[in-house]
C-alpha positions in Angstrom: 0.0 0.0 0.0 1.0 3.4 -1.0 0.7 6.9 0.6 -2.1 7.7 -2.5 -3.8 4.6 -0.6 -4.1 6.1 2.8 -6.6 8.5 3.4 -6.4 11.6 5.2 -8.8 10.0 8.8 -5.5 7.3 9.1 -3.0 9.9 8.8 -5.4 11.9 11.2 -4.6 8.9 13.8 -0.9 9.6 13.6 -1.5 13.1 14.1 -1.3 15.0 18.0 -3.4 18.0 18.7 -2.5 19.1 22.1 -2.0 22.8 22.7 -4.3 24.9 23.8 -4.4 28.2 25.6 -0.5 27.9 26.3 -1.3 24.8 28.3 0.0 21.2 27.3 -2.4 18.5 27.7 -0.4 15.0 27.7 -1.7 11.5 28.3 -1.6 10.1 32.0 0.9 7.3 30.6 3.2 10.1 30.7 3.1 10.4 34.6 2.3 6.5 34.9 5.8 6.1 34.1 7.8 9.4 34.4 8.5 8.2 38.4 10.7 5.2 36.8 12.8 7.1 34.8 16.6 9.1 35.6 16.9 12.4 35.2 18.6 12.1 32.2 15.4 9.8 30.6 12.8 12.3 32.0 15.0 15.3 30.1 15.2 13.3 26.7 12.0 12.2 27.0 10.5 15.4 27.3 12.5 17.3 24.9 11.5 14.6 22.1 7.7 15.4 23.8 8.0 18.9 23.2 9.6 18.7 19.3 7.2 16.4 18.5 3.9 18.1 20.0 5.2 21.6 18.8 5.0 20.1 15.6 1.5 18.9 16.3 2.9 15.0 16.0 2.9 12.1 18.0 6.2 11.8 16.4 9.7 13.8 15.4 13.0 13.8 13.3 15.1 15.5 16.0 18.8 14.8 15.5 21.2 13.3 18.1 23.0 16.4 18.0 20.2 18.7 18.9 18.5 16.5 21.2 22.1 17.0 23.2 21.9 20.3 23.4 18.5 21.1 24.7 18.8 18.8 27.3 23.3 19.6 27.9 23.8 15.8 28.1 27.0 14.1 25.8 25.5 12.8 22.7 27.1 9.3 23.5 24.6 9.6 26.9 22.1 10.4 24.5 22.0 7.5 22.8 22.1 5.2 25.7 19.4 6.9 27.0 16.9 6.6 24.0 18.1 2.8 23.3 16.8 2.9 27.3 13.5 4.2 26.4 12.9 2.0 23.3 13.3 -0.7 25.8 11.3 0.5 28.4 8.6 1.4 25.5 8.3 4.9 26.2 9.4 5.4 22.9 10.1 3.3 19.4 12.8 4.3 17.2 13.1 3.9 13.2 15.9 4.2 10.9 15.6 5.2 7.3 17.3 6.5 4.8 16.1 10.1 3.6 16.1 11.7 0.4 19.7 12.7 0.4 21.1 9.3 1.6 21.5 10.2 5.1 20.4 7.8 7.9 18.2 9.4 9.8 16.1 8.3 12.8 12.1 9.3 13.6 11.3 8.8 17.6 7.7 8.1 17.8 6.6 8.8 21.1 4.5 5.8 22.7 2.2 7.9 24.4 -1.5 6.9 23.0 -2.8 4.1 21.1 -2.0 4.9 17.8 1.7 5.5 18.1 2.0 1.6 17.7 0.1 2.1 15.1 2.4 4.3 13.1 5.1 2.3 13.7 4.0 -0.9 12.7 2.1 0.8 9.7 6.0 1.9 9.3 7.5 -1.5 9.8 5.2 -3.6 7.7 5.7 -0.6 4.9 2.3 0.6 4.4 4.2 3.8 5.0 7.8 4.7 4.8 9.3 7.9 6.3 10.2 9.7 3.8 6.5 9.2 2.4 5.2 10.5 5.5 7.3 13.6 5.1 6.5 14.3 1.7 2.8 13.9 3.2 3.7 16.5 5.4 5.3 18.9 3.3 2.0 18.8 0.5 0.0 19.2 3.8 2.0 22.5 5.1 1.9 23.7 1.4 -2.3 23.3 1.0 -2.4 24.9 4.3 -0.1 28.0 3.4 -2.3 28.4 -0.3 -5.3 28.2 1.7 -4.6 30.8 4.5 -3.7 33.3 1.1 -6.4 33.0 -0.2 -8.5 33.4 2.9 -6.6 36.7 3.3 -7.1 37.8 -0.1 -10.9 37.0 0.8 -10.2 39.3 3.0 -8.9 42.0 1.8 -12.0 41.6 -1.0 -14.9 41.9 1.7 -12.8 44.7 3.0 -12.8 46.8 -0.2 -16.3 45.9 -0.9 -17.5 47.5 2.4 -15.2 50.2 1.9 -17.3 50.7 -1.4 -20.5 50.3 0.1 -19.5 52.6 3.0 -18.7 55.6 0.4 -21.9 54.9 -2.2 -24.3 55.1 0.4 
């Protein structure tokens, strides 16, 4: 099966819609388990929570690199930490190779039901990564021409009662 195959309500399952009001709402699994992790889990954890729910996703591309720097722990800790969390669950962890030949990994955050899902949509290759971004790009894109031409809508109704304002 092929990204044309999957329609937009399964993609909609992969898809995190949390922020509201400048308040994070996150599932109680979160706290079920945040009292068994280290410091240094709880910190990863959270900045791969954050990425990913910024970017309205159950889900995230962060690199090792980056993920080191938000949270000032050695990227070698880093890594231990998140093979750590794919084993606890709290997280699963997929390689692929992106569009320019680089291995990259997605951390898909194992937080509701349809996390596992995604990754074994992922794994069984109903989906692939990079499909899933190109998804996402086309999605941004639609959402970018729509919100122009909503403005120039806009700007339309506002000239037309401009008009009517001066006529009558």
């Amino acid at each position: 099966m092929t990204l044309g195959n999957i329609t937009e309500d399964i993609i909609s399952l992969f898809e995190i819609s949390r922020l509201q009001y400048s308040f994070l709402k996150m599932p109680n699994s979160i706290f079920d388990n945040i009292f068994d992790m280290s410091e240094g889990e709880i910190k990863v954890f959270l900045c791969l929570l954050k990425k990913a729910i910024n970017a309205n996703r159950i889900y995230t591309y962060i690199n090792l690199n980056e993920i080191a720097k938000i949270t000032k722990i050695t990227k070698r800790r880093v890594i231990d930490i998140l093979k750590r969390l794919t084993k606890k669950g709290m997280i699963y962890t997929v390689s692929y190779v992106n569009e320019k030949n680089r291995r990259k990994n997605m951390y898909i955050l194992n937080v509701i039901e349809e996390a596992e899902k995604l990754y074994r949509a992922i794994n069984s290759n109903v989906i692939t990564c990079n499909e899933l971004i190109i998804y996402e790009k086309k999605q941004h894109k639609e959402k970018i021409i729509e919100l122009g031409k909503e403005k120039k809508k806009e700007k339309e109704r506002k000239k037309e009662l401009i008009k009517q304002l001066y006529l009558s």
